[in-house]
C-alpha positions as CSV (number, residue, x, y, z in Angstrom):
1,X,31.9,20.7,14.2
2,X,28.5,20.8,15.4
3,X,25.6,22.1,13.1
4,X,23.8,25.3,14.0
5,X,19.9,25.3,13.9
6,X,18.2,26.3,11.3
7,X,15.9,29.3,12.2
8,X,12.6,29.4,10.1
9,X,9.7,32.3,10.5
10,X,6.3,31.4,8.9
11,X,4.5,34.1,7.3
12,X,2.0,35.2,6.8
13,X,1.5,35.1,10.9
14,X,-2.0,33.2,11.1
15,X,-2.5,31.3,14.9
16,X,-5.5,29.1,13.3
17,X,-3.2,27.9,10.6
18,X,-0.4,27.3,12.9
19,X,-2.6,25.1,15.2
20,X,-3.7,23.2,12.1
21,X,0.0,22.9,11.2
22,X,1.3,21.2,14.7
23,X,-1.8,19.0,15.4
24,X,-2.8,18.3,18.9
25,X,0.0,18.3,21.1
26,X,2.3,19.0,18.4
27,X,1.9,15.3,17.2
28,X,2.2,16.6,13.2
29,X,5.6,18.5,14.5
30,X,6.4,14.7,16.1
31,X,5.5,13.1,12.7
32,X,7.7,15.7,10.6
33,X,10.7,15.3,13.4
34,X,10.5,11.1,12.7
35,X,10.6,11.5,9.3
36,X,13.4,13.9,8.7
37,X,15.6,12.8,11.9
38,X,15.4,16.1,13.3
39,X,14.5,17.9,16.4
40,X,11.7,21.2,16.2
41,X,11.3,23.5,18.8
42,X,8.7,26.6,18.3
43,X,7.6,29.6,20.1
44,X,5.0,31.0,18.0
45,X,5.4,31.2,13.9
46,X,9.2,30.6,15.1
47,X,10.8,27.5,14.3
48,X,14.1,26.0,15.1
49,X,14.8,23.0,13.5
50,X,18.0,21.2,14.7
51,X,19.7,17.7,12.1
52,X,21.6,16.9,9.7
53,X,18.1,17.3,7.6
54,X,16.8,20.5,8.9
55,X,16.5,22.3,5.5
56,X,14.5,19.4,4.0
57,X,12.4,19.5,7.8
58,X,12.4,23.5,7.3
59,X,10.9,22.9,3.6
60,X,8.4,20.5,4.9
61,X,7.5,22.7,7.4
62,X,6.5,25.6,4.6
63,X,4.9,23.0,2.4
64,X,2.0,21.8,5.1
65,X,1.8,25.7,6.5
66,X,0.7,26.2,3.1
67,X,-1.8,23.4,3.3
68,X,-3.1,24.4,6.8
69,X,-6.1,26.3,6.3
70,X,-8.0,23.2,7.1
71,X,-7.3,20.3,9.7
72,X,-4.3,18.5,9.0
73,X,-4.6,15.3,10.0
74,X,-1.7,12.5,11.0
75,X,-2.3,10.8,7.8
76,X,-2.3,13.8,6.0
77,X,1.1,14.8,6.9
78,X,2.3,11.4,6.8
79,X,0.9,10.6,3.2
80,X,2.6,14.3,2.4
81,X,5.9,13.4,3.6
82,X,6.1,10.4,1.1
83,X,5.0,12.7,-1.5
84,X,8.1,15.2,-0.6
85,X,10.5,12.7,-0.2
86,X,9.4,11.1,-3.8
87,X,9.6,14.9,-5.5
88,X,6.2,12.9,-7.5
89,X,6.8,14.8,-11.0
90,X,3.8,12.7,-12.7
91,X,-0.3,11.2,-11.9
92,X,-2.2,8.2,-12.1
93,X,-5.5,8.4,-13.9
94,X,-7.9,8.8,-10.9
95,X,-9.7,6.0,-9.1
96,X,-13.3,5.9,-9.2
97,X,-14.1,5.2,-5.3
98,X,-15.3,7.2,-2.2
99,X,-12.1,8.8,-1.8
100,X,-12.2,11.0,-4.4
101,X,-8.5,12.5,-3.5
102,X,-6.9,8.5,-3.6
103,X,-4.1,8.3,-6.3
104,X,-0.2,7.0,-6.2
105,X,2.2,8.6,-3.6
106,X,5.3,7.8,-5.2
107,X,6.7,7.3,-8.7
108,X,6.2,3.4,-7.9
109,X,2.6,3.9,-6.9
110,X,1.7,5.8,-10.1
111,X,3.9,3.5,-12.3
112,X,1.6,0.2,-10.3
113,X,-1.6,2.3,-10.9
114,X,-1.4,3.0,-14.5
115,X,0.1,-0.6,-15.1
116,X,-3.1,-2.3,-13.3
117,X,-5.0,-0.2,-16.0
118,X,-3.1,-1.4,-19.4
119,X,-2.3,-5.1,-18.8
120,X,-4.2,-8.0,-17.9
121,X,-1.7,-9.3,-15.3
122,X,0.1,-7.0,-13.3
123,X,2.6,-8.1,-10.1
124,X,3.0,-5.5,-7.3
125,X,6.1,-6.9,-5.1
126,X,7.6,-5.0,-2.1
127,X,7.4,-4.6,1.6
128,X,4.9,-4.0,4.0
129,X,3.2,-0.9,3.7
130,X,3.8,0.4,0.3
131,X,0.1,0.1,-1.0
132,X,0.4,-3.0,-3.2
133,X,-3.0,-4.8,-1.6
134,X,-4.9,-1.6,-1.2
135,X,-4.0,0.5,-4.5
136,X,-4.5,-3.2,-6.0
137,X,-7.9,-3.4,-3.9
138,X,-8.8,0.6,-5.2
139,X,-8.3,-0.6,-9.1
140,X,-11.0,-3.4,-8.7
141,X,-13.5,-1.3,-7.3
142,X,-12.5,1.6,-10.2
143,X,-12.9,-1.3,-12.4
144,X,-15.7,-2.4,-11.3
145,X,-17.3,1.2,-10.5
146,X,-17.3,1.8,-14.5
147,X,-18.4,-1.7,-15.4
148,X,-15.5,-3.0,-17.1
149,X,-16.0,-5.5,-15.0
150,X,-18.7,-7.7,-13.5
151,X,-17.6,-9.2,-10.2
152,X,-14.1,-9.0,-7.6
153,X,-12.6,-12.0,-6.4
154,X,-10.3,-11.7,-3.5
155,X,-8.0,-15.0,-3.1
156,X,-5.1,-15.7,-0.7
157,X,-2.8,-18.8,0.4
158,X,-3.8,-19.8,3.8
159,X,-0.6,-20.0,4.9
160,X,-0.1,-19.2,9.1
161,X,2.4,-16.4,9.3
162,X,4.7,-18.2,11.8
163,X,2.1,-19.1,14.0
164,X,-0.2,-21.9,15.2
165,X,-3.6,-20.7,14.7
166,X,-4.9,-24.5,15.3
167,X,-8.7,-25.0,13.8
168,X,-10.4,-22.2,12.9
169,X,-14.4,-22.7,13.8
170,X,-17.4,-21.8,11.4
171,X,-18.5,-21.8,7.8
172,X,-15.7,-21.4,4.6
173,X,-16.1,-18.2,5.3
174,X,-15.6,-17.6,8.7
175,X,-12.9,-19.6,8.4
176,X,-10.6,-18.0,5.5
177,X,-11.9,-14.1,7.6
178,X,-8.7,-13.9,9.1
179,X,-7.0,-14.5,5.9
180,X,-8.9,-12.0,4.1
181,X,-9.0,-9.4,6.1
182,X,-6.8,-6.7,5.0
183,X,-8.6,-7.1,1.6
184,X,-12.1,-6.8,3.9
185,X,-10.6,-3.9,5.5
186,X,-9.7,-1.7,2.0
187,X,-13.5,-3.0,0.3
188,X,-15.4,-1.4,3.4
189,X,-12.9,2.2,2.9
190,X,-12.9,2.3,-0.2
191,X,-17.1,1.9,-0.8
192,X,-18.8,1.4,2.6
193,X,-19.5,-1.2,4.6
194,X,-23.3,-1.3,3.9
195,X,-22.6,-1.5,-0.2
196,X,-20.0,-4.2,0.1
197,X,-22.4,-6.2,1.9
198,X,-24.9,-5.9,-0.6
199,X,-22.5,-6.5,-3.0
200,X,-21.7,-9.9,-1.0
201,X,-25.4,-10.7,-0.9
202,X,-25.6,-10.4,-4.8
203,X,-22.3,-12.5,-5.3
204,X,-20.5,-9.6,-6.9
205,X,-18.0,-10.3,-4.9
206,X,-16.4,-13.0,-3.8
207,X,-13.6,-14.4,-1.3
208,X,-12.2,-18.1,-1.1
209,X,-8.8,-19.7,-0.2
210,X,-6.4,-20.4,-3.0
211,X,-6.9,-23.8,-3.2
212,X,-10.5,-23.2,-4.2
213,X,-9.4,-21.8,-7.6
214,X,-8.4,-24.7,-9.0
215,X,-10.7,-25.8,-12.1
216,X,-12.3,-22.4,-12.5
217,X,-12.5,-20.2,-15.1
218,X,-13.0,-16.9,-14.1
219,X,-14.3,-14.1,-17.0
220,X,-15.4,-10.4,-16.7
221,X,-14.0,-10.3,-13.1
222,X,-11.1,-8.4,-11.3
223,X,-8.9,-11.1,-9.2
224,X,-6.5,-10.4,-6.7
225,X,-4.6,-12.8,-5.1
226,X,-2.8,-11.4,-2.1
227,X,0.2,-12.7,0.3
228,X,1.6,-14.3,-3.2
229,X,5.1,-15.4,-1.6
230,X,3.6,-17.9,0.1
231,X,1.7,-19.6,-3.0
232,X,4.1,-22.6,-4.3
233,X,4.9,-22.7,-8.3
234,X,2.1,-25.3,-8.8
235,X,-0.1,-23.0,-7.1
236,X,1.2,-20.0,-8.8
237,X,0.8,-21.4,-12.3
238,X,-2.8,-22.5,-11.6
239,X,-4.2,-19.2,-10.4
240,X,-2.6,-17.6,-13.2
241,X,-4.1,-20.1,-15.7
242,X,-7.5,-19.5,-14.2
243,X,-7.7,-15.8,-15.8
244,X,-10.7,-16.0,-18.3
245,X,-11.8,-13.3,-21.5
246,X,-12.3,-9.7,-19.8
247,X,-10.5,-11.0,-16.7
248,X,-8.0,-8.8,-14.9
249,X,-5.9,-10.0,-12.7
250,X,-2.8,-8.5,-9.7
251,X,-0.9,-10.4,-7.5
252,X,1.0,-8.6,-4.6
253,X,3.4,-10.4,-2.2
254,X,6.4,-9.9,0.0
255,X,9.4,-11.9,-1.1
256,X,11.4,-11.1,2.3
257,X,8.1,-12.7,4.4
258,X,8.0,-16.2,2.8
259,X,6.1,-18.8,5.9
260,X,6.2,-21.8,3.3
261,X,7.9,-24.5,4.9
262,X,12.0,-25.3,4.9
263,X,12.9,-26.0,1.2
264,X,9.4,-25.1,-0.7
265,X,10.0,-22.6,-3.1
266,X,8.4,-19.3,-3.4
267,X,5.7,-19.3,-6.2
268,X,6.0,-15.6,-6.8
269,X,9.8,-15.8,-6.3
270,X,9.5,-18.3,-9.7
271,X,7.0,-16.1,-11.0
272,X,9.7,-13.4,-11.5
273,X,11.9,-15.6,-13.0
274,X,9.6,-17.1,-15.4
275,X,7.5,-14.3,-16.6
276,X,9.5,-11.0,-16.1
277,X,9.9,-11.0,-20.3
278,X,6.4,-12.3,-21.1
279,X,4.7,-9.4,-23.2
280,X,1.0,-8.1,-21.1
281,X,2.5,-9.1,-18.0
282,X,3.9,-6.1,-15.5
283,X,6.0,-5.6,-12.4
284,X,5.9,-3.1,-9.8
285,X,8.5,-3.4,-7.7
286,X,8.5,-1.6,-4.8
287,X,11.1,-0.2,-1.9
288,X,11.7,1.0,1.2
289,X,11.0,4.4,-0.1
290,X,7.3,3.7,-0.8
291,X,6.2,2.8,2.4
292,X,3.5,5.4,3.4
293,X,2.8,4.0,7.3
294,X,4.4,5.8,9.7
295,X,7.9,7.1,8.8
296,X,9.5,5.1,10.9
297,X,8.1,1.9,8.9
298,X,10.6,2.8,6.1
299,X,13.2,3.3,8.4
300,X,12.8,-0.1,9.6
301,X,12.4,-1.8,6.2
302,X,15.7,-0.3,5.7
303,X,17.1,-1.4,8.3
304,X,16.0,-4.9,7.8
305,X,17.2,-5.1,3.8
306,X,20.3,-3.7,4.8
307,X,21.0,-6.1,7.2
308,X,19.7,-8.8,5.0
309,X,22.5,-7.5,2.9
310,X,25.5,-7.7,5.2
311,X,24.5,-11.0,6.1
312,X,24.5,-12.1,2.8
């Protein structure tokens, strides 16, 4: 038997606030109808919301007219959707950055957040788009905001991502840029581009390839080494041994993107095993359900896992 519509009326009736609720061209409505599987149709403060979903779309719908006063914007609704769908019932300590409304989405997010904060070595593992590099990227500048630390060091495996990039022109660090970026890219929104350079210029932060960790010592810093799937064991173990006295240190990888070559083990994959029990060491690990890109990126993680699954 087919479902009937479910008819929804928002009140009180204020055109402003229903403009700021659908977004140009009703792209917020588009947003809210991807996330939920459902279809909206409106004719003023009427909506008629159509899926097997349409009393969770309806809800949704109630939720961001409340919020509406002001612009919503696509990330707005989309970051408000992920809080819905995790019913978030507890906060992370807030960060100390320019975005001064930045905390964890999901119970995950929170859990990551507040574990970053009370042990020296904390893993975030999970797929793409669940926050582990930039919440991970958000506690080093926190961290470094309130001087509990004196320097950020951003590290990553050069590892091609299934591709032949060939030789890469320039100085070291032109050269380890593309590797880097997406930590680049969370420095210069969380503080600004012009104080992350300065902050370059004065060595308080720094960025270099794996590899170049090896015989350091690295104290009164924050160190995140990102893309950790595709470190090997030996590598693993001697980033991890590099952590000096008022050192912090997160990894973040995806296990289900490894691009190490046929028969090398996954570092981080070892990692897990090895050091899961190992008191002052933490694990985030993250799902489909954390993923706060567009809603149909957790759709598509899902699909992938399950097929991963069947296959299996």
């Amino acid at each position: 038997m087919k479902q009937r519509p479910t008819e929804l009326s928002l009140e009180p009736v204020d055109n402003a606030r229903l403009a700021n609720l659908c977004g140009a061209l009703d792209e917020n409505l588009r947003q809210i109808e991807a996330a939920y599987d459902v279809v909206i149709a409106r004719r003023g403060e009427r909506f008629r919301v159509s899926g097997a979903a349409a009393s969770r779309a309806c809800a949704a719908l109630s939720h961001f007219y409340a919020l509406a006063a002001e612009d919503l914007s696509v990330d707005a609704i989309q970051l408000g959707l992920v809080e819905l769908a995790s019913r978030m019932t507890q906060t992370a300590p807030g960060l100390l950055t320019r975005k001064p409304d930045l905390h964890g989405r999901t119970p995950r997010q929170v859990q990551y957040l507040q574990q970053i904060q009370e042990h020296d070595i904390s893993f975030g593992i999970g797929p793409a788009g669940t926050g582990k590099t930039y919440l991970a990227v958000a506690s080093a500048v926190d961290a470094f905001e309130r001087d509990m630390v004196s320097r950020i060091v951003l590290t990553r495996p050069a590892v091609e991502a299934g591709e032949r990039l060939g030789f890469l022109p320039g100085d070291l660090a032109q050269k380890v840029d593309p590797y880097l970026r997406p930590l680049f890219d969370a420095l210069y929104d969380l503080m600004g581009f012009d104080k992350v350079a300065k902050m370059f210029e004065r060595q308080a932060i720094e960025v270099a390839p794996l590899a170049y960790m090896r015989g350091r010592t690295l104290n009164h810093a924050f160190i995140i080494l990102d893309e950790a799937q595709n470190t090997t064991p030996e590598q693993m173990k001697m980033f991890l041994t590099r952590i000096g006295i008022g050192a912090k240190a997160v990894v973040t990888g995806d296990i289900t993107q490894i691009d190490l070559g046929r028969g090398q083990k996954s570092g981080l994959i070892e990692a897990q095993e090895i050091l899961r029990e190992v008191r002052g060491i933490a694990f985030t690990d993250f799902l489909a359900a954390d993923v706060v890109r567009h809603p149909l990126v957790a759709r598509i993680v899902a699909a992938y896992e399950q097929h991963e699954q069947t296959r299996k």
